[in-house]
C-alpha positions in Angstrom: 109.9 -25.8 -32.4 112.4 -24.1 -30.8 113.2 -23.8 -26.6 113.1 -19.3 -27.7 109.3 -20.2 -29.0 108.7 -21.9 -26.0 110.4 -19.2 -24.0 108.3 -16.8 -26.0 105.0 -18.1 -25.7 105.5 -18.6 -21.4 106.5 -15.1 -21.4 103.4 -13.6 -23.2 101.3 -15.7 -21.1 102.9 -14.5 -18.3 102.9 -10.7 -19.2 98.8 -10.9 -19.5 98.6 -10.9 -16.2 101.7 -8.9 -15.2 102.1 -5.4 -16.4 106.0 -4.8 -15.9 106.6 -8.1 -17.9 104.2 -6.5 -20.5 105.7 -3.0 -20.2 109.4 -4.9 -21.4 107.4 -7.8 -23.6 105.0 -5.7 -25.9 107.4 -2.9 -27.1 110.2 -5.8 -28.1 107.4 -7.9 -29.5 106.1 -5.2 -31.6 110.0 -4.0 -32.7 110.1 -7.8 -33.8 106.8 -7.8 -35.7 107.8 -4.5 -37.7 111.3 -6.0 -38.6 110.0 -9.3 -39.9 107.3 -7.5 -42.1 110.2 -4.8 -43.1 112.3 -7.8 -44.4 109.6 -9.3 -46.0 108.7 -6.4 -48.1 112.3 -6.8 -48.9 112.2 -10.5 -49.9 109.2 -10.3 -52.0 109.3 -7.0 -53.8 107.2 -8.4 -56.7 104.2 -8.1 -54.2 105.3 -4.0 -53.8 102.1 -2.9 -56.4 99.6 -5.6 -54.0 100.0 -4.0 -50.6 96.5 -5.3 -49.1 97.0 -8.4 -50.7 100.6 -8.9 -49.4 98.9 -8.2 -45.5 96.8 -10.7 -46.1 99.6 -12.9 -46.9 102.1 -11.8 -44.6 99.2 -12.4 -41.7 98.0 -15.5 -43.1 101.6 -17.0 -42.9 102.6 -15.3 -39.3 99.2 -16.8 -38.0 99.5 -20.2 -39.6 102.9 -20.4 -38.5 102.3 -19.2 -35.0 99.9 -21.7 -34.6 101.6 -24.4 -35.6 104.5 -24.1 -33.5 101.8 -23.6 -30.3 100.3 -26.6 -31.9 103.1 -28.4 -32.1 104.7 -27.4 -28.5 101.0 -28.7 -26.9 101.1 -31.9 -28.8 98.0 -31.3 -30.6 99.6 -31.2 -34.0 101.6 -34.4 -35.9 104.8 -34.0 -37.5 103.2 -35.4 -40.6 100.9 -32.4 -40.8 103.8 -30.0 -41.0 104.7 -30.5 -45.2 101.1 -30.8 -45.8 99.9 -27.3 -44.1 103.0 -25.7 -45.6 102.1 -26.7 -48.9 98.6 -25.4 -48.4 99.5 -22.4 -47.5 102.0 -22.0 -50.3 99.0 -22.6 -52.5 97.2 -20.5 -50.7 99.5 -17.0 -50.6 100.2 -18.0 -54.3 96.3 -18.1 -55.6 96.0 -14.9 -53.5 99.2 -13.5 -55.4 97.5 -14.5 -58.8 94.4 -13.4 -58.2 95.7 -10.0 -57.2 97.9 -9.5 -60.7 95.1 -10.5 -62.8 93.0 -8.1 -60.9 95.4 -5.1 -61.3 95.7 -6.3 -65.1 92.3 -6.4 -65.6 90.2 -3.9 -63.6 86.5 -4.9 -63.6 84.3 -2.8 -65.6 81.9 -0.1 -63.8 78.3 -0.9 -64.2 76.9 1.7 -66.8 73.6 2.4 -65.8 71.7 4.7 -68.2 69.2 7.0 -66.3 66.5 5.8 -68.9 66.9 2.3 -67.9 66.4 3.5 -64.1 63.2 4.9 -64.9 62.1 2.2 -66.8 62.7 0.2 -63.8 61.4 2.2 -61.4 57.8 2.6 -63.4 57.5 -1.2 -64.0 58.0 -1.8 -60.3 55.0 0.4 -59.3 53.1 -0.8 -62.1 53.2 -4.3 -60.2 52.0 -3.0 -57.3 
């Protein structure tokens, strides 16, 4: 973890409370936020036709990463943890990447339901009652 995450994360506690520190903190924070998911997009264009999926990854990564720098910073997180939740979440943004091509290659099938089946249905149902 860096002394800039540290720096970071005692700033944005700090501007909860205090609105000229948020007034300066939010707008950079949300330039930064836009610039990292800009240059993702640019990274990983294979992910351009998967745009909800690619949120959810993008998120899922910021968050997990996030965390573990807080987590690491309070001491509440082991250095051996590190390669093992980075791995999972390769795993992770990978099945989601997967499962979002084989989707787009294979687009479930709308249920046809004939209007004679509907009827059937709906007569046998108050023939039970």
């Amino acid at each position: 973890t860096s002394p800039n995450f540290t720096a970071f994360l005692e700033l944005a506690m700090a501007a909860r409370t205090d609105q000229n520190l948020a007034s300066i903190l939010l707008p950079l924070q949300r330039e930064y936020s836009e610039r990292w998911y800009r240059q993702a997009i640019e990274l990983y264009p294979e992910w351009e036709d998967a745009t909800e999926e690619f949120d959810l990854a993008f998120s899922l990564s910021q968050i997990t990463l996030q965390g573990m720098a807080l987590a690491l910073v309070t001491e509440s997180m082991s250095q051996k943890m590190i390669e093992p939740v980075l791995r999972n979440l390769e795993k992770q943004i990978l099945n989601l990447r997967a499962t979002s091509a084989a989707r787009r290659a294979d687009p479930p099938a709308s249920p046809k339901i004939e209007p004679a089946t509907v009827a059937v249905s709906r007569k046998s149902t108050r023939d039970k009652t």
